[in-house]
TIBA-418138 format. One record per atom (N, C-alpha, C): x, y, z. Coordinates in steps of 0.2 Angstrom, whole numbers, plus 5000, padded with zeros to 4 digits. Each point is the difference from the previous one (the first is absolute). Example, Ala and Ser with C-alpha at 12.3 -4.5 7.8 and 13.67 -1.06 7.14 Angstrom:
REM residues 2
x	y	z
5066	4972	5039
4996	5006	5000
5004	5006	5000
4998	5005	4996
5004	5006	5001
4996	5005	5003
//
This chain:
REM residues 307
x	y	z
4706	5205	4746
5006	5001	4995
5004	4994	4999
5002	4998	4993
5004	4996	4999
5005	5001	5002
5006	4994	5001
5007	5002	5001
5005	4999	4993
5004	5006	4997
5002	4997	4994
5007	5001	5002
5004	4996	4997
5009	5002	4999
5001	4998	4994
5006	5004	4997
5000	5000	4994
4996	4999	4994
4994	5003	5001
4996	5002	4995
4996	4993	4999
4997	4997	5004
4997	4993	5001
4996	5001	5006
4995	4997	5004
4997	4999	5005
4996	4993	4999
4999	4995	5007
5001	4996	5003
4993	4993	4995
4995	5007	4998
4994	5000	4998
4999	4996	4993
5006	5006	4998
5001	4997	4992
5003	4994	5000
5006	4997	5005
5004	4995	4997
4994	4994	5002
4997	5000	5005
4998	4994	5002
4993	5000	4995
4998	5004	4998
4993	5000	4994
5006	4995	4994
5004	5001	4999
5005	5001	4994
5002	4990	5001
5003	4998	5008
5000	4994	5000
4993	4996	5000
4995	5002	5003
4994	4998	4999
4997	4999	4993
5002	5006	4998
4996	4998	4992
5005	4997	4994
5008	4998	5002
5004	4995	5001
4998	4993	4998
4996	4999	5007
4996	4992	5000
5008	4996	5003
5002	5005	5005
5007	4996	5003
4999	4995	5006
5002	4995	5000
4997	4995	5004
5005	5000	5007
5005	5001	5000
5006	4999	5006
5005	5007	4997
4997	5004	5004
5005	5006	5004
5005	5000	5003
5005	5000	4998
5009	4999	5004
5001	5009	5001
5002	5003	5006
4999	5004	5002
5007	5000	5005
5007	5003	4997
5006	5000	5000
5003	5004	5007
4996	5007	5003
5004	5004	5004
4994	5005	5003
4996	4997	5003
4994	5005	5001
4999	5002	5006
5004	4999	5004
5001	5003	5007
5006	5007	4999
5002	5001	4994
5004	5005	4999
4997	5006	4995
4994	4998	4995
4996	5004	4997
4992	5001	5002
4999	5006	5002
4993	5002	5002
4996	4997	4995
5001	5002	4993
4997	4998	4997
4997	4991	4997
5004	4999	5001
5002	4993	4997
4995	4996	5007
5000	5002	5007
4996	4999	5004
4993	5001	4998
5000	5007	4998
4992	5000	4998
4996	4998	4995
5006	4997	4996
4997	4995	4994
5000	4994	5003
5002	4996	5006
4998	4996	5002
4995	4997	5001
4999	5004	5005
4994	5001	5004
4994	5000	4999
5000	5004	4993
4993	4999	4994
4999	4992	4997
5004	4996	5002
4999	4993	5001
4999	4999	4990
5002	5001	4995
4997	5001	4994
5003	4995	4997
5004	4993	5001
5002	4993	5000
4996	4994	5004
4999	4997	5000
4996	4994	5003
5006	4997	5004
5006	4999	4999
5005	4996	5005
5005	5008	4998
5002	5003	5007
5007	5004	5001
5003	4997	5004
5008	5003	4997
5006	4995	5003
5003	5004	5001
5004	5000	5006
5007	5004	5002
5006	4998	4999
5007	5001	4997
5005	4997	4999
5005	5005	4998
5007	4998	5005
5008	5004	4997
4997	5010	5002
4997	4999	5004
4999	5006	5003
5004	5001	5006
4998	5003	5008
5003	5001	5003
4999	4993	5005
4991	5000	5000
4998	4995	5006
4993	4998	4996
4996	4997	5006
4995	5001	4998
4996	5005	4999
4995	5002	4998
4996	5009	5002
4996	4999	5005
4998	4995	5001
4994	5003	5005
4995	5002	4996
4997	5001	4996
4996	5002	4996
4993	4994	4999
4995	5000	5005
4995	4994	4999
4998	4998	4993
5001	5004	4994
4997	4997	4993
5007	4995	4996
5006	5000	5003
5003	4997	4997
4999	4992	5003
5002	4996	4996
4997	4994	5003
5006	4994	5001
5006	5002	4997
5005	4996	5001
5006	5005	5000
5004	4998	5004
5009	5002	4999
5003	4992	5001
5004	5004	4992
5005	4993	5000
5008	5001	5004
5003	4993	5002
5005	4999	5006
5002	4993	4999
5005	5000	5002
5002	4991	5001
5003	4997	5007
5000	4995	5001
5001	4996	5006
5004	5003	5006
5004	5005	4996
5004	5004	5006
5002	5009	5000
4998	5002	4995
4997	5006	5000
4996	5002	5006
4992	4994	4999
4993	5000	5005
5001	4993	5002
5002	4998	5003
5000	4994	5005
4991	4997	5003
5000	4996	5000
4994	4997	5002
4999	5005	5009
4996	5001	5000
4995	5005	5006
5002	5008	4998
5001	5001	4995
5000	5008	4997
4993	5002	4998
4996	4993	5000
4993	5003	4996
4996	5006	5006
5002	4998	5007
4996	5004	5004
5001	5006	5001
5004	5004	4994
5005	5008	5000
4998	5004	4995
4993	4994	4994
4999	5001	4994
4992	5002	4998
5001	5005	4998
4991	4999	4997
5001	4994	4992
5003	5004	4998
5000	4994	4993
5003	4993	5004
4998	4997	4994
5001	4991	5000
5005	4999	4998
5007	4997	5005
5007	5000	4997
5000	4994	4995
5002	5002	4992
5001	4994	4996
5008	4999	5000
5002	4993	5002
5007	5000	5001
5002	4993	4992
5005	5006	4997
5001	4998	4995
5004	4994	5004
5003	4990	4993
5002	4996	5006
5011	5003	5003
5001	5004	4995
5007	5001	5001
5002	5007	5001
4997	5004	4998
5004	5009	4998
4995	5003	4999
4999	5007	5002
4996	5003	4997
5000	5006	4993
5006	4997	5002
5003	5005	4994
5006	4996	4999
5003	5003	4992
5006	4996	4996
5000	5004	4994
5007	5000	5000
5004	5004	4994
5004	4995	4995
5002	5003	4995
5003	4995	4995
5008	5003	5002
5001	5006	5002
5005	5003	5002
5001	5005	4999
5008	5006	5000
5001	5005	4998
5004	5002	4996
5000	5006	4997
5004	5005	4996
5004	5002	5003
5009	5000	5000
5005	5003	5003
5004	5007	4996
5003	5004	5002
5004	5004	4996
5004	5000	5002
5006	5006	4999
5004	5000	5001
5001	5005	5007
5003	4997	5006
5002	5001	5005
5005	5007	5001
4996	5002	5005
5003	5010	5000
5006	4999	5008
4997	4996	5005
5004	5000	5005
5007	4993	4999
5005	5003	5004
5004	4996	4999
5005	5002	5007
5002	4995	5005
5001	5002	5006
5008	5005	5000
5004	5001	4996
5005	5004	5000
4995	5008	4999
4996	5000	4997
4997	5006	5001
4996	5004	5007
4998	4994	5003
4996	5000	5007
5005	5002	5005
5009	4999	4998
5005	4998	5006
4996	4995	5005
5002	4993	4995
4999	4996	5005
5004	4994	4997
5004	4998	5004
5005	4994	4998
4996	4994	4996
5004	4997	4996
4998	4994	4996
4998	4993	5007
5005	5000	5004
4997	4993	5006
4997	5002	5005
4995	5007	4998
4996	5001	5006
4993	4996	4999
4996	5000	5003
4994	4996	5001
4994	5007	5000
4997	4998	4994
4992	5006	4998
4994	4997	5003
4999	5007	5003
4993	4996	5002
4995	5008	4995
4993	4997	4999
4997	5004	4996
4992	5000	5001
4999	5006	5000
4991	5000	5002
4998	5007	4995
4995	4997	4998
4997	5004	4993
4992	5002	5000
5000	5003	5005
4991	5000	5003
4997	5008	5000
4995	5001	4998
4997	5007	5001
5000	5002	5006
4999	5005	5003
5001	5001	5007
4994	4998	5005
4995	4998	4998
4992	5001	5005
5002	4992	5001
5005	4997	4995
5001	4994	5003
5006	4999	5006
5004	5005	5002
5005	4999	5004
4997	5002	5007
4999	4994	5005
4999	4999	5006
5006	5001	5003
4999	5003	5008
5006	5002	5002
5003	4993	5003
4995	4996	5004
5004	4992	5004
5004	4996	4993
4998	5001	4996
5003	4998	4993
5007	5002	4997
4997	5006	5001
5011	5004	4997
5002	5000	5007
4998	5000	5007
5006	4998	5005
5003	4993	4997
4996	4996	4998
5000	4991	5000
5007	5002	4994
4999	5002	4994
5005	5000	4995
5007	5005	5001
4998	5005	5005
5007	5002	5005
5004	4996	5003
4996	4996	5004
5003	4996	5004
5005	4994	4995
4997	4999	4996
5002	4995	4994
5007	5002	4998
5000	5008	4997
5006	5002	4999
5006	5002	5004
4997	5000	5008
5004	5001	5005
5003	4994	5001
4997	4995	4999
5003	4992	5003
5006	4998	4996
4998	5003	4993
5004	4997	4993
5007	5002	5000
5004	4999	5001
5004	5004	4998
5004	5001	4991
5001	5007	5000
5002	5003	4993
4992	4999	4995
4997	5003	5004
4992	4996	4995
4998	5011	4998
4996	4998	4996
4997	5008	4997
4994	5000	4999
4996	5003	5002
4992	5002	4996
4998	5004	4997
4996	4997	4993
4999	5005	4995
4992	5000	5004
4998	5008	4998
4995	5001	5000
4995	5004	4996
4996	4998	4996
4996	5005	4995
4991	4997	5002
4996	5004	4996
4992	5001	5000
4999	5007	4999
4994	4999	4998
4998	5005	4996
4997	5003	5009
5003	5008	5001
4999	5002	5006
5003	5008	4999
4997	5003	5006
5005	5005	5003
5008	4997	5001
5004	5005	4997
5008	4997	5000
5001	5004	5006
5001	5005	5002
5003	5004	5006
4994	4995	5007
4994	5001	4998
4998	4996	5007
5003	4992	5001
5000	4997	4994
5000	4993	5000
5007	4998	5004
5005	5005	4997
5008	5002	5001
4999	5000	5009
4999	5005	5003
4998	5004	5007
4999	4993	5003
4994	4994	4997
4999	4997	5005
5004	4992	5002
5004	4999	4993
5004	4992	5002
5006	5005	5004
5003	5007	4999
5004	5000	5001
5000	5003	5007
4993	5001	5004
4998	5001	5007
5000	4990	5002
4997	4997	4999
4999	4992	5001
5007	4998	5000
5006	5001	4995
5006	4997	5002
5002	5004	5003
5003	5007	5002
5001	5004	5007
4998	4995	5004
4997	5000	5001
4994	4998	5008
5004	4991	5000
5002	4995	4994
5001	4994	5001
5007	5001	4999
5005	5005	5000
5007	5000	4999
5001	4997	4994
4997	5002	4995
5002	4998	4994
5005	5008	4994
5003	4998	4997
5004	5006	5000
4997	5001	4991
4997	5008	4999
4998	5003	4996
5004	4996	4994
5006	4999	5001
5004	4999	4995
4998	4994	4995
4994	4997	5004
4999	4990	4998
4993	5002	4996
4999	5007	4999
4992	5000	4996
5001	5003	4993
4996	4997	4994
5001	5003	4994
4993	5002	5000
4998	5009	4997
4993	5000	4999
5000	5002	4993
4997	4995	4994
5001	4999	4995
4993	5003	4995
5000	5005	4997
4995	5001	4995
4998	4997	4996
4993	5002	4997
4994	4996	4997
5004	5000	4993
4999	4994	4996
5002	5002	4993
4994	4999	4996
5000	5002	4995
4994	5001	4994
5000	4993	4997
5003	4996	5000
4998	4993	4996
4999	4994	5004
4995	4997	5002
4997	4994	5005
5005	4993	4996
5002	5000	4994
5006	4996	4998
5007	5003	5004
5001	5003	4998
5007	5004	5006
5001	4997	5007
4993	5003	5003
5000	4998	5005
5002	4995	5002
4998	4995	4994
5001	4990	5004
5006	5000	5001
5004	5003	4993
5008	4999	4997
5002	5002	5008
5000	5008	5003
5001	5000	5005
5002	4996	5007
4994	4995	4997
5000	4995	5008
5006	4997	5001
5002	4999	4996
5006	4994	4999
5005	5003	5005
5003	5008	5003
5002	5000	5002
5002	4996	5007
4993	5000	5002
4997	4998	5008
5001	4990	4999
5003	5001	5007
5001	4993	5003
4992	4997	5002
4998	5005	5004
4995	4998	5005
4994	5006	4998
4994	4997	5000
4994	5005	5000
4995	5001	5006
5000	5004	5004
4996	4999	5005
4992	5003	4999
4999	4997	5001
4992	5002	5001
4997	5005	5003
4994	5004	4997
4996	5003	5006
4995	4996	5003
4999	5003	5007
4994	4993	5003
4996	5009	5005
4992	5001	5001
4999	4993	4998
4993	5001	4993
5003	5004	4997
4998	5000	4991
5007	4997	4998
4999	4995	4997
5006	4997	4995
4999	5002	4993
5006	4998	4998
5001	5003	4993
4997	4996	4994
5000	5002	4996
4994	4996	4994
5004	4999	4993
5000	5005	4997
5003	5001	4994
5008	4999	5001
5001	5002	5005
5006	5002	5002
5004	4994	5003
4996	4998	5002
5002	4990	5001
5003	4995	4995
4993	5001	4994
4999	4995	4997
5008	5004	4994
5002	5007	5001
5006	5001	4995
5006	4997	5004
5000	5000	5006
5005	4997	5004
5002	4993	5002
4993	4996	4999
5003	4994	4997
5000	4998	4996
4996	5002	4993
5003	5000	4992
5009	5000	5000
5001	5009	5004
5007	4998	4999
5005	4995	5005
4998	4995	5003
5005	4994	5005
5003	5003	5006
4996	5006	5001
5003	5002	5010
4996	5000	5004
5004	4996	5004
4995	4998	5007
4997	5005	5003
4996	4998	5002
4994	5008	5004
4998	4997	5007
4999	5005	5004
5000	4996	5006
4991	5005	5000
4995	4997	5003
4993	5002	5000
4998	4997	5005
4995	5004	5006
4998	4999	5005
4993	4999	5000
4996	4994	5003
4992	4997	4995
4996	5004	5007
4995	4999	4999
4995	5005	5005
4994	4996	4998
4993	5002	5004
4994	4997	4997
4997	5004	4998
5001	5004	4992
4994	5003	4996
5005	5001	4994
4995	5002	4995
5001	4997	4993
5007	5003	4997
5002	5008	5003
5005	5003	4998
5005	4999	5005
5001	4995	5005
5006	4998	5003
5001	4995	4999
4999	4996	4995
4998	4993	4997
5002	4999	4993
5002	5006	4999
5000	5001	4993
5008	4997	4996
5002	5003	5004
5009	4996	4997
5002	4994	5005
4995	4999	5003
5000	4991	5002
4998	4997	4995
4994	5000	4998
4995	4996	4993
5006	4999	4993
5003	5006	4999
5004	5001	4996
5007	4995	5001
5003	5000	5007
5005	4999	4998
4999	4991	5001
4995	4997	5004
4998	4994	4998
4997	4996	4993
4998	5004	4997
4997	4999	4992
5008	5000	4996
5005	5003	5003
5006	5001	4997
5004	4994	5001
5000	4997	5008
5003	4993	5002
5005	5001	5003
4999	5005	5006
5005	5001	5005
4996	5001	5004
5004	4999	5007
4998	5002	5006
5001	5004	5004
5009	5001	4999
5004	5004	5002
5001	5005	5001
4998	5005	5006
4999	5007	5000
4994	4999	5002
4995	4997	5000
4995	5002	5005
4999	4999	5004
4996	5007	5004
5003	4999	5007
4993	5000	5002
4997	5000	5008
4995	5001	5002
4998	5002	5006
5006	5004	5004
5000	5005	5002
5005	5004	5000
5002	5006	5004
5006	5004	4998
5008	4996	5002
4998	4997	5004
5007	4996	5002
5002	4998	4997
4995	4995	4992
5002	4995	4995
5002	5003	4997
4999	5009	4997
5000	5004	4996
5008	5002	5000
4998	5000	5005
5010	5002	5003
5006	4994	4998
5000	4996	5003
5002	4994	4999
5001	4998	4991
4993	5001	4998
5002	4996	4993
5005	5006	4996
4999	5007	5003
5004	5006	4995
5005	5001	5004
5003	4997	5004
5007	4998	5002
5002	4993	4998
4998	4995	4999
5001	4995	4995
5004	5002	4994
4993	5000	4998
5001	5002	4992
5008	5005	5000
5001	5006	5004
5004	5003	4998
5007	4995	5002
5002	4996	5004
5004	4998	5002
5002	4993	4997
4995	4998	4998
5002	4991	4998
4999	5001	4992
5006	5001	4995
4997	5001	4994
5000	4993	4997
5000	4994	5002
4998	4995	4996
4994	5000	5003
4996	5002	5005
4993	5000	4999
5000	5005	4995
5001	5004	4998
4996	5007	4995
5001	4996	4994
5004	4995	5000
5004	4999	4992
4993	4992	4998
5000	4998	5006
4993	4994	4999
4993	5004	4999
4998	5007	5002
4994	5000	5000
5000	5003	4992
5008	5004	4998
4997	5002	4994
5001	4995	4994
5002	4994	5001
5001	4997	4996
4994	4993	4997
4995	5000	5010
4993	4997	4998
4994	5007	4998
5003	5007	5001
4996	5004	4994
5000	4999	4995
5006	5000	4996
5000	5000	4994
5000	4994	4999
4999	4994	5001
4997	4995	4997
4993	5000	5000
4997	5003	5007
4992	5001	4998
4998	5004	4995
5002	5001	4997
4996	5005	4994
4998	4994	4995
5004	4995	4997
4997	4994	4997
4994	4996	5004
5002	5001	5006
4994	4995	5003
4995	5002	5007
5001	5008	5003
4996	5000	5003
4993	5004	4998
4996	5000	5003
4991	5002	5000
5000	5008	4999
5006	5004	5002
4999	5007	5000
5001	5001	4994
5006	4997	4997
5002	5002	4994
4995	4994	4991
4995	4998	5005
4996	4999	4993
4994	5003	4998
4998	5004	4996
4996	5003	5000
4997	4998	4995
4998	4995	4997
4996	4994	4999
4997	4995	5000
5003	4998	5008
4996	4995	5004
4997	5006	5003
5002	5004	5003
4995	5006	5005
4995	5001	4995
4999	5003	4994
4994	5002	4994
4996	4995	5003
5002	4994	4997
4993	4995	5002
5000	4997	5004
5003	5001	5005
4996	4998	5007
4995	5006	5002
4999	5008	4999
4998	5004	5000
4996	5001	4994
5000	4998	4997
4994	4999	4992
4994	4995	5004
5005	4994	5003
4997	4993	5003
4993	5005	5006
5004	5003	5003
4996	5005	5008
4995	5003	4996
4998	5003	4993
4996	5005	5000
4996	4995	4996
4999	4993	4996
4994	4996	5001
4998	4999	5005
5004	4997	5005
4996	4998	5007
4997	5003	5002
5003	5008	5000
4996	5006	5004
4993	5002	4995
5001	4999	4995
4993	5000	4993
4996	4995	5002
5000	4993	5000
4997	4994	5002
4996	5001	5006
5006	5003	5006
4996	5000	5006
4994	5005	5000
5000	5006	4996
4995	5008	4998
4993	4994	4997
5003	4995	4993
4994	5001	4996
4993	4991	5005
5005	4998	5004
4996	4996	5005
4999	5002	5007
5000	5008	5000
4995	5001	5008
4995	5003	4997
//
């Protein structure tokens, strides 16, 4: 029996790329669709690629996944069935983002104008518990500091569980916001502006959710790990041309998100080498990223038509 979703099966697409005459397969998110795996695997491209997906697959017919020098670090390859191609800068880059108009505003929150925001914007399969003690602790040390919290989650469980972890740390109910999802991904950047500081999840880091947070000029404090999706707003925030906040283990994590809330001419330097990097750094060209990635998919041709 074939497998079909959505009125398609696995059979038809890869006949469809085959009879195509498609030479390089870029295959975007295939450890999250069944079927998209079983079109892989029918191998129906001469070079398949994995990119801007989770991770690698794991999938022996794919032949590369793309990475750069610090996403996948040199001795990554022994974790990999595909062949890591490491772009020389980024492996990804945006030209940037679309803002709206902003729905939060801290008189609404009840939160004073010279308090210190901390804010974290993560789905919940991303929230590790050593991690929201780590960002309690941050707000315990700060004083007059607040935590917005939103991601797309259970609100009563997600509620239940920072508000058990600050119990447990002496942190008082009072210092948490849990904020709802809003309908427009432009809103949501306008929102960031609230937040002094962005803390990170570790040890899946944030993606999209990074690259909005430093588009908008706030320091993010991100803890680096050894696999693709703990590395992720490391690559990012070095492509952007800081350093700042990253930490590499929890101790640093602590330290840099008590920093940042406490010394605000550090917050006022990091966002002000953001916002010059939009004119000059690697994340923000999506450009030079095209062909240096255009550049990767002859290599990868050249290499196929001379074995």
């Amino acid at each position: 029996m074939k497998h079909v979703l959505f009125g398609r099966d696995s059979g038809e697409i890869a006949d469809r790329i085959f009879e195509d005459e498609i030479d390089i397969l870029i295959e975007m998110d295939s450890i999250t669709a069944d079927i998209i795996c079983e079109v892989i695997m029918l191998k129906p491209a001469p070079i398949q690629v994995t990119w801007l997906g989770w991770d690698g697959s794991g999938i022996p017919s794919i032949d590369y996944c793309i990475a750069d020098p610090y996403v996948l670090p040199d001795g990554a390859e022994e974790h990999y069935v595909e062949k890591i191609w490491r772009l020389p800068q980024t492996y990804l880059a945006v030209d940037g983002f679309e803002l709206g108009v902003p729905t939060l505003r801290r008189e609404d929150l009840g939160i004073p104008e010279d308090a210190i925001v901390y804010w974290s914007g993560q789905s919940s399969f991303k929230r590790y518990p050593e991690t929201v003690q780590a960002q309690l602790q941050i707000i315990k040390a700060v004083p007059n500091s607040y935590f917005l919290i939103k991601g797309i989650t259970d609100e009563t469980s997600i509620q239940q569980f920072f508000l058990q972890v600050a119990a447990d740390l002496g942190v008082e109910a009072s210092r948490l916001r849990f904020l709802p999802d809003v309908a427009l991904e432009a809103v949501y950047r306008a929102n960031l502006a609230i937040a002094d500081v962005v803390l990170d999840t570790y040890p899946y880091n944030g993606a999209t959710t990074t690259l909005e947070t430093l588009w908008m000029g706030i320091p993010l404090v991100t803890r680096v790990g050894e696999h693709f999706s703990s590395r992720n707003s490391y690559t990012m925030m070095v492509n952007a041309g800081i350093t700042e906040g990253i930490a590499w283990n929890n101790d640093e994590y602590i330290d840099w998100g008590i920093r940042l809330g406490q010394e605000p001419e550090l917050r006022r330097n990091v966002a002000w080498k953001l916002w010059k990097s939009r004119q000059t750094a690697p994340l923000w060209n999506a450009k030079t990223f095209t062909q240096e990635m255009e550049k990767a998919y002859q290599q990868m041709w050249q290499i196929y038509v001379n074995t």
